[in-house]
TIKESE-688458 format. One line per field, with one value per atom (N, C-alpha, C): residue in one letter; residue number from 1; x, y, z. Coordinates in steps of 0.2 Angstrom, whole numbers. Layout:
BEGIN
residuo <- (A; ...)
num <- (NUM; ...)
x <- (X; ...)
y <- (Y; ...)
z <- (Z; ...)
% end
This chain:
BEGIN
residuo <- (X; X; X; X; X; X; X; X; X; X; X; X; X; X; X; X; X; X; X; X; X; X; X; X; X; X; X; X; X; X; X; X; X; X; X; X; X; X; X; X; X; X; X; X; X; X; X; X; X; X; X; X; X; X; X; X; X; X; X; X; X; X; X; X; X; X; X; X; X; X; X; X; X; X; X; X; X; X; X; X; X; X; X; X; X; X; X; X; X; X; X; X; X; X; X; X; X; X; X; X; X; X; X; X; X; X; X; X; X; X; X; X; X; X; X; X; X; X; X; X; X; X; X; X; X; X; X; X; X; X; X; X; X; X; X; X; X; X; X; X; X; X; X; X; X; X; X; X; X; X; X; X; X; X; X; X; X; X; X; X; X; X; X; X; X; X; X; X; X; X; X; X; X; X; X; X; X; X; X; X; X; X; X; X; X; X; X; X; X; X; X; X; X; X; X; X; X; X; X; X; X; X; X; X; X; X; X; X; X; X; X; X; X; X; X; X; X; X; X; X; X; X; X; X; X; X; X; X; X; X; X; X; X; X; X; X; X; X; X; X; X; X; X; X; X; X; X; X; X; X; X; X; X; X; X; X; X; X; X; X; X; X; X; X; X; X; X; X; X; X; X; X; X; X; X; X; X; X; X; X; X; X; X; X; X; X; X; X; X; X; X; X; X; X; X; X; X; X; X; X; X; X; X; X; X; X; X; X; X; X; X; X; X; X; X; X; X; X; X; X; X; X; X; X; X; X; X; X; X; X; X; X; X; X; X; X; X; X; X; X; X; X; X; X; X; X; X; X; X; X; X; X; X; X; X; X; X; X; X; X; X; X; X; X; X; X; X; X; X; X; X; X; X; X; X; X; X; X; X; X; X; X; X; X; X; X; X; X; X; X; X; X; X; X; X; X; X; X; X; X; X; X; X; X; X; X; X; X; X; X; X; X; X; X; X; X; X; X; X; X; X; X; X; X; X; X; X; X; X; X; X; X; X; X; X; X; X; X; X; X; X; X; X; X; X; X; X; X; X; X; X; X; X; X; X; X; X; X; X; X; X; X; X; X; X; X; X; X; X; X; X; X; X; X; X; X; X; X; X; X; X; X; X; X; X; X; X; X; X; X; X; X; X; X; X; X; X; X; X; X; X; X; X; X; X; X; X; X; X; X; X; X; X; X; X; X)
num <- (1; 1; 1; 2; 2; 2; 3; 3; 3; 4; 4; 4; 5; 5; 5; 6; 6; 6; 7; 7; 7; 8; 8; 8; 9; 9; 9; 10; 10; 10; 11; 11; 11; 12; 12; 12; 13; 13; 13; 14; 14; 14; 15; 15; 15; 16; 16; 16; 17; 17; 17; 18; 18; 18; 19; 19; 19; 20; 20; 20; 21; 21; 21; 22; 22; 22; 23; 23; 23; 24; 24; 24; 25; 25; 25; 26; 26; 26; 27; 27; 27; 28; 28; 28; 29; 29; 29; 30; 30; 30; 31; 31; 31; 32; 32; 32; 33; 33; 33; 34; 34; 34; 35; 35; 35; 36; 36; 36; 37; 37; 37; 38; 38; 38; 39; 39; 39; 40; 40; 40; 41; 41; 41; 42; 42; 42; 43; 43; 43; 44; 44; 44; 45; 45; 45; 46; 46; 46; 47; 47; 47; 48; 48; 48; 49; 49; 49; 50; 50; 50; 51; 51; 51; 52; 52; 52; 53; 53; 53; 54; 54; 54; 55; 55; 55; 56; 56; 56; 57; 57; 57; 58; 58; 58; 59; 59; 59; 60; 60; 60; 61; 61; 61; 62; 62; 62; 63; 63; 63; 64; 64; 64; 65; 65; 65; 66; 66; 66; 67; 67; 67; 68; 68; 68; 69; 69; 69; 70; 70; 70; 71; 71; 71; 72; 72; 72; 73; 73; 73; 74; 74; 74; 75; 75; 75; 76; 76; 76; 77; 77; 77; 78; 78; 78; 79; 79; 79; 80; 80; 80; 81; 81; 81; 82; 82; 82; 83; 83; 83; 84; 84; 84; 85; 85; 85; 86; 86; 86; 87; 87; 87; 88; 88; 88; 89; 89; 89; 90; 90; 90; 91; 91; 91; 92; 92; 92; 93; 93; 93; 94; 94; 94; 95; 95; 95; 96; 96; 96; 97; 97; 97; 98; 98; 98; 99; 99; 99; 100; 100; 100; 101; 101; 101; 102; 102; 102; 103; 103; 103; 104; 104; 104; 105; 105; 105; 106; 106; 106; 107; 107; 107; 108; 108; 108; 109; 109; 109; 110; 110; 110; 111; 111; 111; 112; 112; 112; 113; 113; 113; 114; 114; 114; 115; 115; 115; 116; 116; 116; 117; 117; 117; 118; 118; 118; 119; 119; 119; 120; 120; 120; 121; 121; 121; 122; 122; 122; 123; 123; 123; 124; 124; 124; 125; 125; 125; 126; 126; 126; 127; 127; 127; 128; 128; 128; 129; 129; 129; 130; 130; 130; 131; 131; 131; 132; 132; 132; 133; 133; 133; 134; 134; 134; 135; 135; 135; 136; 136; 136; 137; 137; 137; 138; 138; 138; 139; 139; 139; 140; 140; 140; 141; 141; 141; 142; 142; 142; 143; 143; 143; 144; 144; 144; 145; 145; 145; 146; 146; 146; 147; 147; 147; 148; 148; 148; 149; 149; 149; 150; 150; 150; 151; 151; 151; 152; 152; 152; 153; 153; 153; 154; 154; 154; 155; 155; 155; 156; 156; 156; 157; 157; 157; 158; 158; 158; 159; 159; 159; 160; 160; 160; 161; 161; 161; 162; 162; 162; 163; 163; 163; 164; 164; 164; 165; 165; 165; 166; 166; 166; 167; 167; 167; 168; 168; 168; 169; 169; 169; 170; 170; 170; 171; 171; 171; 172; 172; 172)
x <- (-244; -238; -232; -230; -225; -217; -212; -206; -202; -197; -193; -187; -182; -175; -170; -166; -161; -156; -152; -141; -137; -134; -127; -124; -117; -111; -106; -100; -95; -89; -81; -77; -77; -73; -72; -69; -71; -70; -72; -80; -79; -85; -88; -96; -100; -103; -107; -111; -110; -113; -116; -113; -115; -120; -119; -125; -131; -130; -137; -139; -137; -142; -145; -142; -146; -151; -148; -155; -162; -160; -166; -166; -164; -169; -173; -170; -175; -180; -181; -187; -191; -188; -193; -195; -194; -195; -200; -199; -206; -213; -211; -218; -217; -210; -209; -207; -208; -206; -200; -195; -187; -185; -180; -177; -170; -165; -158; -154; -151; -146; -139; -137; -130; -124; -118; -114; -110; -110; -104; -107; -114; -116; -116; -113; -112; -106; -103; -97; -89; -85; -77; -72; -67; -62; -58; -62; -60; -65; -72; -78; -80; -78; -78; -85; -88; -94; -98; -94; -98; -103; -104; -111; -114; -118; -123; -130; -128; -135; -139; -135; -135; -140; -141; -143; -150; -149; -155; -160; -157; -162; -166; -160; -164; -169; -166; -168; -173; -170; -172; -179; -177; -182; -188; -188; -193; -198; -194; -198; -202; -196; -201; -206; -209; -213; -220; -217; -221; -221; -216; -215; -207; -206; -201; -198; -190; -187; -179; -173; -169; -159; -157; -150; -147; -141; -136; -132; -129; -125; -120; -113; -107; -106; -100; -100; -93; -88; -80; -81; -74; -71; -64; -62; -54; -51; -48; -44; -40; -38; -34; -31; -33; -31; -27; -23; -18; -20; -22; -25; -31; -31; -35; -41; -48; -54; -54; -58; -60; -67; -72; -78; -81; -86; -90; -97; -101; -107; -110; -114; -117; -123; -128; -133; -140; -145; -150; -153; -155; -156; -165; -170; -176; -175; -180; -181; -188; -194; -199; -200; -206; -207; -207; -203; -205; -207; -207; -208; -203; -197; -192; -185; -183; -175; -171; -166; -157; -153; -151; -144; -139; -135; -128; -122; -118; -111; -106; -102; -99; -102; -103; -105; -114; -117; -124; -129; -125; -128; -125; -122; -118; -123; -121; -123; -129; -130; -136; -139; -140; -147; -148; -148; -148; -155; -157; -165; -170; -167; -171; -170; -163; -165; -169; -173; -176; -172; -166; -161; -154; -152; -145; -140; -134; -131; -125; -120; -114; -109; -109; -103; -98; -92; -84; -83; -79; -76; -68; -64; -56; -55; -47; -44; -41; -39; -39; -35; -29; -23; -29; -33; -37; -43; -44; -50; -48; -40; -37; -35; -34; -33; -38; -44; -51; -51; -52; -56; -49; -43; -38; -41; -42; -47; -51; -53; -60; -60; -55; -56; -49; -46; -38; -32; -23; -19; -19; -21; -20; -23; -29; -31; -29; -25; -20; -20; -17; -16; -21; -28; -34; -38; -38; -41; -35; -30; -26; -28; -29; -34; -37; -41; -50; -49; -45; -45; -44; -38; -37; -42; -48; -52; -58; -58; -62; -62; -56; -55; -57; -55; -57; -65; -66; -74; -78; -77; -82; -77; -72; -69; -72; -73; -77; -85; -87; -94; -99; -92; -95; -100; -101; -105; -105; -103; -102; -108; -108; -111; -119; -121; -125; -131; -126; -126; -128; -131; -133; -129; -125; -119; -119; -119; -120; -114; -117; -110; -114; -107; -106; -110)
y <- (77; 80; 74; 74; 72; 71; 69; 75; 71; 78; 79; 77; 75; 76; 77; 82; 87; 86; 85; 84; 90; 93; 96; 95; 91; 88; 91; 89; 90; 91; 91; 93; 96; 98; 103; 109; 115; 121; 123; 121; 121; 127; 127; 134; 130; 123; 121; 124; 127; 129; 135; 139; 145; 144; 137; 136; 134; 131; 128; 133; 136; 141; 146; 150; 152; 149; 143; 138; 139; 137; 138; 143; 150; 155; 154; 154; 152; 148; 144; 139; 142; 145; 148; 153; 159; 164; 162; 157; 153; 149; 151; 146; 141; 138; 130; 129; 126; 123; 117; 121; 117; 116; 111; 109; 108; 112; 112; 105; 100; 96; 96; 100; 99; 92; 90; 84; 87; 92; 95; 93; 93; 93; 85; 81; 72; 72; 73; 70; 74; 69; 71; 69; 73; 71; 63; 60; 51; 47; 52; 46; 52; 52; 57; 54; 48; 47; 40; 37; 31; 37; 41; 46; 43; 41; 42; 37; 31; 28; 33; 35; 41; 45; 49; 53; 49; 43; 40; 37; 34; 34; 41; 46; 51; 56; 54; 61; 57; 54; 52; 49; 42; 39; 41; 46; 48; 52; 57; 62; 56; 52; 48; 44; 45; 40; 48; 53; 60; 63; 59; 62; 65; 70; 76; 69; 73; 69; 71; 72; 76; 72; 75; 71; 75; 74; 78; 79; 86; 90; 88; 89; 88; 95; 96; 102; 103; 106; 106; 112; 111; 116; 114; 121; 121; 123; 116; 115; 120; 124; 129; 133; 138; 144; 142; 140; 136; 127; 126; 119; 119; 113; 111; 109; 113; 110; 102; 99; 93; 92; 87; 86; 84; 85; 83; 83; 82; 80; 87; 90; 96; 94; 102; 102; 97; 97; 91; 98; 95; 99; 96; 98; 96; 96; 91; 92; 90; 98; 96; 92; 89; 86; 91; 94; 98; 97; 100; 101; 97; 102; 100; 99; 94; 91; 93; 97; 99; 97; 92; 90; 91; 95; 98; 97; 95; 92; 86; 85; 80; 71; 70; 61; 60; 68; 69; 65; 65; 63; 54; 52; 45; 38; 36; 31; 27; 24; 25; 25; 31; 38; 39; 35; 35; 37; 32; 29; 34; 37; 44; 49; 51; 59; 62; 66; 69; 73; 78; 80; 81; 81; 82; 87; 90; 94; 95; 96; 95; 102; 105; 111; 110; 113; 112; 119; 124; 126; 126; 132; 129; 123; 122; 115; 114; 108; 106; 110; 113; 117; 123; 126; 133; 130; 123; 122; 121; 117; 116; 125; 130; 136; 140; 141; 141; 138; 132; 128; 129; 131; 134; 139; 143; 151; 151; 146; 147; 140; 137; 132; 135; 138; 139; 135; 138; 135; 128; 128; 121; 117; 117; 109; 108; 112; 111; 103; 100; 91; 89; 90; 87; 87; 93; 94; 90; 91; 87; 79; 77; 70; 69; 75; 75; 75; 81; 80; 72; 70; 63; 60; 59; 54; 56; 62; 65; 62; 64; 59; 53; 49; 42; 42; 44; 42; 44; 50; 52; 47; 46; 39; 35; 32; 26; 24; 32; 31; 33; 37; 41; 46; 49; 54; 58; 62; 68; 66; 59; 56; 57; 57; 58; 66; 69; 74; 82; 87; 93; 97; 99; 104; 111; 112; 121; 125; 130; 137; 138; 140; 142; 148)
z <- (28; 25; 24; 19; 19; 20; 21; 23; 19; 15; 10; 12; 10; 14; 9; 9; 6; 10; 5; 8; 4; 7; 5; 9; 3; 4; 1; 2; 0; 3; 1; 5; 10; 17; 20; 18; 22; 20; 12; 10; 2; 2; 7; 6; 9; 11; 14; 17; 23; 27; 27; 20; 20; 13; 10; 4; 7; 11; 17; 20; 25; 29; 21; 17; 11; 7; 8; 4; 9; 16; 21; 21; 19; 20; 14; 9; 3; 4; 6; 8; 13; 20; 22; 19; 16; 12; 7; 4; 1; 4; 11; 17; 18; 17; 17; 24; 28; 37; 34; 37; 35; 44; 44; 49; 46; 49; 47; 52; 50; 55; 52; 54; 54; 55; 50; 52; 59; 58; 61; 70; 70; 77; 81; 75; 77; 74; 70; 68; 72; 75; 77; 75; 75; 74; 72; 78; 79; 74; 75; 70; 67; 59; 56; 50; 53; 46; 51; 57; 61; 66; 65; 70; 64; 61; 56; 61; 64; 67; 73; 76; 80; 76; 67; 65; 64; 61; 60; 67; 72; 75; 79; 81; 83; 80; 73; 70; 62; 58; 52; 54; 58; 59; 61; 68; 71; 64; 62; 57; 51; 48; 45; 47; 52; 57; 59; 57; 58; 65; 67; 76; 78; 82; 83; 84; 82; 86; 88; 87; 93; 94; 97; 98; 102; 105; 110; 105; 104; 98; 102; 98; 99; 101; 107; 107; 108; 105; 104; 110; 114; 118; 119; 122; 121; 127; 129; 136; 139; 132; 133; 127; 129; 122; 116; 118; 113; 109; 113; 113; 108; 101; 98; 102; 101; 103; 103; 109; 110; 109; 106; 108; 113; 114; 122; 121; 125; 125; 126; 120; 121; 122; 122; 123; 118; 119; 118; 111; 108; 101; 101; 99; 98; 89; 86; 78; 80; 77; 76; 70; 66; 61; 56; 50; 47; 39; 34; 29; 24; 23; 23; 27; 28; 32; 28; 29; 25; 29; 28; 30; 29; 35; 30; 32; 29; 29; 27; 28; 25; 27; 21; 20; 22; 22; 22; 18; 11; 4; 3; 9; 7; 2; 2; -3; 1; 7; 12; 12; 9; 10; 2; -3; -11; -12; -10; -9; -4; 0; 6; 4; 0; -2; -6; -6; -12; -16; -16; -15; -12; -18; -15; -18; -13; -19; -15; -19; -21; -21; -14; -15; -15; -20; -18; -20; -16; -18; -17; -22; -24; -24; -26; -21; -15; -15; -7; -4; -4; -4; 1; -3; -3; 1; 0; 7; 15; 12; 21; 24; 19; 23; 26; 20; 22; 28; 32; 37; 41; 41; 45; 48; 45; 46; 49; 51; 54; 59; 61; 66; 69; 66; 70; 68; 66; 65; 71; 77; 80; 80; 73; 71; 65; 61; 56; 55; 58; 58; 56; 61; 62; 56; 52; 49; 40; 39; 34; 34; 40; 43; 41; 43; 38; 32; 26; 21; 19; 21; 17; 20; 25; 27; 22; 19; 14; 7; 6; 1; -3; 3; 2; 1; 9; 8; 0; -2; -11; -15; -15; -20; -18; -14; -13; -14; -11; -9; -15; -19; -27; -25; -19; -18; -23; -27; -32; -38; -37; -45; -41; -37; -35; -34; -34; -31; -37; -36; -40; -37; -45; -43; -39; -34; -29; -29; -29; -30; -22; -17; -11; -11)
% end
């Protein structure tokens, strides 16, 4: 067997996560053996796209070589009610070898990985305005800052990286 590898990318707060898990249902639902790795479970705050070696030796490389392979998730907790989550060293995650790989999250589809993807695809929804209150909503007003950081670190990186041009257009 061969293995496949799938990215969706795109801004923060855009429908990623909710295009991904439905795609894998999709694909399971069709008999296909999918392995979902989320950015979210390597990338923080501080290194919002240097976790990537970390993806590749743990995970890319073993599976393209036909053997499990795995990483320690990032795992966000909060010092205190009020207090923006911090990340820390989570739980050990196993990747069996499967079918196909979906990689979801931001800088998934990077320039990189040109040449590995078999697919890639490309959700945004709204503008940025409507994505930073979206990921408000759901990460909380006290990563407000964190997350306006992220957008501008977003930013740049698809200007430079030209990730979109790459990329098949997805509705969330």
């Amino acid at each position: 067997m061969v293995l496949q590898v799938w990215a969706v990318d795109g801004p923060s707060g855009s429908g990623k996560t909710v295009f991904a898990d439905a795609l894998v249902a999709r694909l399971r639902g069709a008999g296909r053996d999918v392995a979902l790795v989320r950015a979210d479970d390597f990338a923080t705050w501080d290194a919002p796209a240097s976790w990537w070696p970390r993806l590749v030796a743990g995970v890319l490389r073993p599976l393209e070589q036909g053997r499990p392979g795995g990483y320690r998730r990032v795992e966000w907790r909060r010092p205190s009610e009020h207090a923006p989550a911090v990340p820390r060293p989570g739980e050990w995650v196993d990747v069996p070898v499967p079918e196909v790989l979906v990689l979801e999250g931001v800088t998934t589809s990077r320039r990189a990985m040109a040449g590995r993807l078999d697919r890639a695809f490309w959700v945004q929804w709204g503008d940025e305005a409507a994505r930073l209150e979206r990921a408000v909503a759901r990460d909380g007003e006290e990563c407000r800052a964190h997350l306006e950081r992220w957008q501008r670190f977003e930013r740049g990186w698809f200007a430079v990286d030209d990730t979109r041009s790459r990329c098949e257009r997805a509705e969330p």
